[in-house]
N, CA, C and O atoms as CSV, one atom per row, in Angstrom:
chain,resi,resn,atom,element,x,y,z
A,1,UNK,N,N,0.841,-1.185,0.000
A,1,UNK,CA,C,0.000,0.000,0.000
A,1,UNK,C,C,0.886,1.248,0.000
A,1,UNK,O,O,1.663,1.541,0.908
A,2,UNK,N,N,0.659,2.030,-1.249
A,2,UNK,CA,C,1.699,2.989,-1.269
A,2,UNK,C,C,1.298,3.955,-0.354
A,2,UNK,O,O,2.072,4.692,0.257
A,3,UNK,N,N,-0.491,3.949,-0.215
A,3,UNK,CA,C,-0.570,5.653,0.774
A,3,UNK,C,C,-0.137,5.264,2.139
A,3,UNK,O,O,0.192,6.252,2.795
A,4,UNK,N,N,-0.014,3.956,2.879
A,4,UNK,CA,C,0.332,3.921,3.979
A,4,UNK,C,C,1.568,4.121,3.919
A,4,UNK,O,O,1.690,5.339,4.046
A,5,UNK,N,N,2.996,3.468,3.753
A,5,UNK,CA,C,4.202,4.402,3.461
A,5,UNK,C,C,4.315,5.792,3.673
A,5,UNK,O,O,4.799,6.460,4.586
A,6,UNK,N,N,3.614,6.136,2.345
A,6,UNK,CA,C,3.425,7.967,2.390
A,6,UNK,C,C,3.135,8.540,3.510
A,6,UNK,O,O,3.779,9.485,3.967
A,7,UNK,N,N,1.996,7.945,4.130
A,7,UNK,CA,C,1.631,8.934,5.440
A,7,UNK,C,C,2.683,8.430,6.779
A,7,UNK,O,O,3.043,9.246,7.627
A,8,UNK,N,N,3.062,7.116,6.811
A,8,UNK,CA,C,3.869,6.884,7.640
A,8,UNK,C,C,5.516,7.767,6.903
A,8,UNK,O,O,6.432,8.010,7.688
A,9,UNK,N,N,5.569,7.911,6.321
A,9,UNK,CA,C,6.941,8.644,6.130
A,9,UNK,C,C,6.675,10.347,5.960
A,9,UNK,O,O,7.529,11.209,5.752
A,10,UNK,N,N,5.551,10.473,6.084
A,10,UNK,CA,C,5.384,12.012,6.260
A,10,UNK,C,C,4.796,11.986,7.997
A,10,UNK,O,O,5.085,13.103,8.426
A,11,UNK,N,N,4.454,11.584,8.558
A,11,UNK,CA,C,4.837,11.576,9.822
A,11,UNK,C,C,6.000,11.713,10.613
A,11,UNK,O,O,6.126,12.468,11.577
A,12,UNK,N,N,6.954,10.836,10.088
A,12,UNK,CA,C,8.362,10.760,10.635
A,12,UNK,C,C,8.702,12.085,10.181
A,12,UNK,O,O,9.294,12.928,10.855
A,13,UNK,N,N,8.323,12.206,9.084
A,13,UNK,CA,C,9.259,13.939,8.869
A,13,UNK,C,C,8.747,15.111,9.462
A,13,UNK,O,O,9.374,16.147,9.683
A,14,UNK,N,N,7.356,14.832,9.744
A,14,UNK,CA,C,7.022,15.906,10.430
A,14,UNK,C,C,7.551,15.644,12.403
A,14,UNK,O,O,8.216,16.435,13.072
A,15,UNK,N,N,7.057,14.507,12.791
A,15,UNK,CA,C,8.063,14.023,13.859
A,15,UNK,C,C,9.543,14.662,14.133
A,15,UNK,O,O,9.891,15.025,15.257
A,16,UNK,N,N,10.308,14.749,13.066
A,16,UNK,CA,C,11.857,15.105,13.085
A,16,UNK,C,C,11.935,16.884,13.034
A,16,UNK,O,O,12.596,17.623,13.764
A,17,UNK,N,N,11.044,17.232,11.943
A,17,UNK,CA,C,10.708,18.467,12.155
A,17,UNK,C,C,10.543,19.103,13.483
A,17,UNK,O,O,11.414,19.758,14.056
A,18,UNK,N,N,9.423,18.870,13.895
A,18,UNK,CA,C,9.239,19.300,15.597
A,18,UNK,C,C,10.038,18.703,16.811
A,18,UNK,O,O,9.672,19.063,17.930
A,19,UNK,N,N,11.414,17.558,16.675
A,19,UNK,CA,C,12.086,17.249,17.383
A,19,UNK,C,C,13.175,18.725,17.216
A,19,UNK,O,O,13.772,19.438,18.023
A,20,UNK,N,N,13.069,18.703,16.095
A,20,UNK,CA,C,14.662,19.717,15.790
A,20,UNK,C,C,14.182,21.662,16.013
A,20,UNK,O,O,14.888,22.660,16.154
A,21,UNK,N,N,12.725,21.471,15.949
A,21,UNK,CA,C,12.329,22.983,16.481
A,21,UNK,C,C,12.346,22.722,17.942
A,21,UNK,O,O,13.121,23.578,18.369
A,22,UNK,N,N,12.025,22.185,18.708
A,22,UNK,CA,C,11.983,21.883,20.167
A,22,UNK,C,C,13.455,22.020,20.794
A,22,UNK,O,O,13.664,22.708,21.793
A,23,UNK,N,N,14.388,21.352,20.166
A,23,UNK,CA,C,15.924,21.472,20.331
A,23,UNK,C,C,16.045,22.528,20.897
A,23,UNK,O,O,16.216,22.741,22.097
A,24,UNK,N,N,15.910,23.663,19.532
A,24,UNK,CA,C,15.867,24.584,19.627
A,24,UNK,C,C,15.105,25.953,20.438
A,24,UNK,O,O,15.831,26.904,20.729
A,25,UNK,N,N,14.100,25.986,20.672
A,25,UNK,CA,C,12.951,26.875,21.369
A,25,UNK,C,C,12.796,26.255,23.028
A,25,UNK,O,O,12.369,26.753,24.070
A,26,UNK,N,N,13.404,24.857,22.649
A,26,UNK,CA,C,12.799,24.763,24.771
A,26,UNK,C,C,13.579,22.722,25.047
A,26,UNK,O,O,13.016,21.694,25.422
A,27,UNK,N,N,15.005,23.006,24.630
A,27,UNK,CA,C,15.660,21.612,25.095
A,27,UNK,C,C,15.500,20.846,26.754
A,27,UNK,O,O,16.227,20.091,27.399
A,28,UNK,N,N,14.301,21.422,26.981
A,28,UNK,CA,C,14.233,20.544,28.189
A,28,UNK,C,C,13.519,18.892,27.846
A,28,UNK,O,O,12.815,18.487,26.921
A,29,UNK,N,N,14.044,18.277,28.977
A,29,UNK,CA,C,13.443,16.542,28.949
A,29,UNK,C,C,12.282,17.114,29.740
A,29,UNK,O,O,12.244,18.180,30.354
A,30,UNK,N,N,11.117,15.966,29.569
A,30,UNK,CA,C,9.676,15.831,29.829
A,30,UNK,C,C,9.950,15.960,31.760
A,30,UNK,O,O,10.998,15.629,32.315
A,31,UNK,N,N,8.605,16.562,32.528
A,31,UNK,CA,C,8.929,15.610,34.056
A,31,UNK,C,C,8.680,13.989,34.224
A,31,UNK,O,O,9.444,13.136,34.676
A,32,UNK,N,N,7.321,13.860,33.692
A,32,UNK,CA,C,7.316,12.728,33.256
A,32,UNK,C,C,7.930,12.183,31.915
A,32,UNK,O,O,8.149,12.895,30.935
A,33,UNK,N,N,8.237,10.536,32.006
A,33,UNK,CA,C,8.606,9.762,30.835
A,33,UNK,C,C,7.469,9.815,29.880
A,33,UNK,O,O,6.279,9.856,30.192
A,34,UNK,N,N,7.880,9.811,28.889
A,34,UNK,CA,C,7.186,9.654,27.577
A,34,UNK,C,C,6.809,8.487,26.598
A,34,UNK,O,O,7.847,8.057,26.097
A,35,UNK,N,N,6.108,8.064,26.309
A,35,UNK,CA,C,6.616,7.224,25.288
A,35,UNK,C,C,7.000,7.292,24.167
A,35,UNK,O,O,7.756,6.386,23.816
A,36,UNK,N,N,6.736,8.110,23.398
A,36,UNK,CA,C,7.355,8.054,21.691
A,36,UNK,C,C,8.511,9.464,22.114
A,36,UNK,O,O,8.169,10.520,22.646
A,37,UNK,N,N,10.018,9.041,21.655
A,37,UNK,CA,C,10.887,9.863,21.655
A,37,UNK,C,C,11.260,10.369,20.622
A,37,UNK,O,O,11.033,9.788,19.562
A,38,UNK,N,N,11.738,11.233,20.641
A,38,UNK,CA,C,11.967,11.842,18.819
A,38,UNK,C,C,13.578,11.780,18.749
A,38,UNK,O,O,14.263,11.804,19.771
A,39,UNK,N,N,14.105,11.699,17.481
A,39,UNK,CA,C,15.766,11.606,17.374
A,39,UNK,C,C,16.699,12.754,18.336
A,39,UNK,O,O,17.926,12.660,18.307
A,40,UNK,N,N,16.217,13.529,18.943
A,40,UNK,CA,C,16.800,14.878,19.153
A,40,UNK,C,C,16.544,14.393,20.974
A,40,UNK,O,O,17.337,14.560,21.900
A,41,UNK,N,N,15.703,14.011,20.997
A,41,UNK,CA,C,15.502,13.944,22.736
A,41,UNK,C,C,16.669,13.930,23.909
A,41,UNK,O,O,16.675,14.523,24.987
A,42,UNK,N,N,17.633,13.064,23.338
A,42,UNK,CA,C,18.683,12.862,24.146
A,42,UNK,C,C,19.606,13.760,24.293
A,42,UNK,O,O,20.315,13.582,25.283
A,43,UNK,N,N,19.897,14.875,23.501
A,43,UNK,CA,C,20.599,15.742,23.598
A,43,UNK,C,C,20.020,17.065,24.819
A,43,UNK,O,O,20.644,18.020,25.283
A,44,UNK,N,N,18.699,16.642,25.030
A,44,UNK,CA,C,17.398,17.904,25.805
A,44,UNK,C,C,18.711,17.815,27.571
A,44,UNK,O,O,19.435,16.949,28.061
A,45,UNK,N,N,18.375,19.130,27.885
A,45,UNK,CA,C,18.714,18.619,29.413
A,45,UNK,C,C,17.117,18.474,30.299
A,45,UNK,O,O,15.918,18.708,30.149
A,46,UNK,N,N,17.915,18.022,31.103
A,46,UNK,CA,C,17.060,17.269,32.187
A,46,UNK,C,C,15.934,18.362,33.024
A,46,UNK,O,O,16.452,19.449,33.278
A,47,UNK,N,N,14.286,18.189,33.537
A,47,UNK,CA,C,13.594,18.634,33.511
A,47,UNK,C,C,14.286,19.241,35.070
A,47,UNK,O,O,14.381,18.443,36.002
A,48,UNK,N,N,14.658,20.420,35.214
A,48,UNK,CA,C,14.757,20.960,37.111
A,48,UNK,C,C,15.822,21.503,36.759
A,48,UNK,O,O,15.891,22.721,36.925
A,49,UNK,N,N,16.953,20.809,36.183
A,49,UNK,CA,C,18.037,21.190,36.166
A,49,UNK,C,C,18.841,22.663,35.772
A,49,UNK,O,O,19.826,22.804,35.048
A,50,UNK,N,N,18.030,23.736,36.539
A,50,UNK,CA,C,18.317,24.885,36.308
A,50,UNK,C,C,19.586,25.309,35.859
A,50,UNK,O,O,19.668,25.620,34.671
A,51,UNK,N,N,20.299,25.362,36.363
A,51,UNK,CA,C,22.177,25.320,36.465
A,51,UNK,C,C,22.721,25.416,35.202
A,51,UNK,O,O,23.258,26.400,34.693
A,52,UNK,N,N,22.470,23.878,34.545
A,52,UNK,CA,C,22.752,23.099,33.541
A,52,UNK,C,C,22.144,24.043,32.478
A,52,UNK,O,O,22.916,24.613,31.706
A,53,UNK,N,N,20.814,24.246,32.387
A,53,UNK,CA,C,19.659,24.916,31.385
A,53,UNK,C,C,21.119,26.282,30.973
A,53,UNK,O,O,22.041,26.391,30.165
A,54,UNK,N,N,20.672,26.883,31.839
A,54,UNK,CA,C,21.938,28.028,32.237
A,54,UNK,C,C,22.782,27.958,31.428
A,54,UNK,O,O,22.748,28.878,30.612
A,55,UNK,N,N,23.831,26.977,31.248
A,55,UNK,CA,C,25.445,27.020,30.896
A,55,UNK,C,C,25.207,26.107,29.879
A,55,UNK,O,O,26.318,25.863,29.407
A,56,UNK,N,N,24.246,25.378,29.199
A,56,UNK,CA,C,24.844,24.507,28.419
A,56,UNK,C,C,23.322,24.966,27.543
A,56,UNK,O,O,23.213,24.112,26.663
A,57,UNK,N,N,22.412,25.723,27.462
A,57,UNK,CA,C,20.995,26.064,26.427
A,57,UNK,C,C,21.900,26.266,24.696
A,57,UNK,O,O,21.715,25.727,23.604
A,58,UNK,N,N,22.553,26.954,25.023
A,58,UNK,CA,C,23.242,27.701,23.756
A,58,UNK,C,C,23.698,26.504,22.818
A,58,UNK,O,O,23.560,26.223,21.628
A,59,UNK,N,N,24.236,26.003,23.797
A,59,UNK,CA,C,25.521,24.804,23.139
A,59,UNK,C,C,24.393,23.826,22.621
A,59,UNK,O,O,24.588,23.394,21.485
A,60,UNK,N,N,23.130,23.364,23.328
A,60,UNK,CA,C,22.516,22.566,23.011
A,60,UNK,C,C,21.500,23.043,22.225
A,60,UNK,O,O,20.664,22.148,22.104
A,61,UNK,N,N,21.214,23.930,21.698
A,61,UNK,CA,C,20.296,24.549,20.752
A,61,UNK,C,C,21.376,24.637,19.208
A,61,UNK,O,O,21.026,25.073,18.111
A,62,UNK,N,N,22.194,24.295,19.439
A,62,UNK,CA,C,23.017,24.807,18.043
A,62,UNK,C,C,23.707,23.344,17.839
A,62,UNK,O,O,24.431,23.143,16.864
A,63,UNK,N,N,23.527,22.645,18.510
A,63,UNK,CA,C,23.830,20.861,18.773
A,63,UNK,C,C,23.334,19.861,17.452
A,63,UNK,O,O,22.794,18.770,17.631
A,64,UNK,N,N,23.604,20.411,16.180
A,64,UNK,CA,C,22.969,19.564,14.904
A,64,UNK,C,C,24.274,19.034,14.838
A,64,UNK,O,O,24.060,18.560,15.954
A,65,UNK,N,N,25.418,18.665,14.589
A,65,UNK,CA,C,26.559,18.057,13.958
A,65,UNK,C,C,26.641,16.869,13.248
A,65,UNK,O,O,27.411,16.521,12.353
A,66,UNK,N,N,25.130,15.945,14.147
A,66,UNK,CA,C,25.363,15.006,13.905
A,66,UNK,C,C,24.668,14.212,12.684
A,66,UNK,O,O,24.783,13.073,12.231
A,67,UNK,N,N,23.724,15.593,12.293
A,67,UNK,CA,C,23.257,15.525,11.056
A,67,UNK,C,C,23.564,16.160,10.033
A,67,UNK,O,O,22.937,16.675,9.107
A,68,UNK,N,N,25.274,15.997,10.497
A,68,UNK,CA,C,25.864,16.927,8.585
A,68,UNK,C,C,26.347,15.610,7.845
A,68,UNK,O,O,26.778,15.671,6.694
């Protein structure tokens, strides 16, 4: 079925899309766990972690490398 593909692969892109704007506009992790994670999640800092947010937002908003 080609339209299922299609919509499942325009999902993922829209998925990756809003992982990589989120990066950007608000890298925090969830308080609660989540279930569906997006490629970008792991790079988020941790939900409280004021400090961190602080000294490392910049670095982690500009954090693509690994998609050149």
């Amino acid at each position: 079925m080609p339209t299922v593909s299609y919509v499942n692969g325009l999902f993922g892109y829209m998925q990756e899309i809003a992982g990589r704007t989120e990066q950007f506009w608000c890298p925090v992790k969830h308080a609660k766990r989540i279930k569906s994670l997006h490629s970008r999640y792991q790079k988020f800092i941790d939900y409280g972690d004021a400090e961190t947010y602080r000294s490392k937002v910049e670095t982690v908003r500009h954090d693509f490398k690994d998609l050149e």
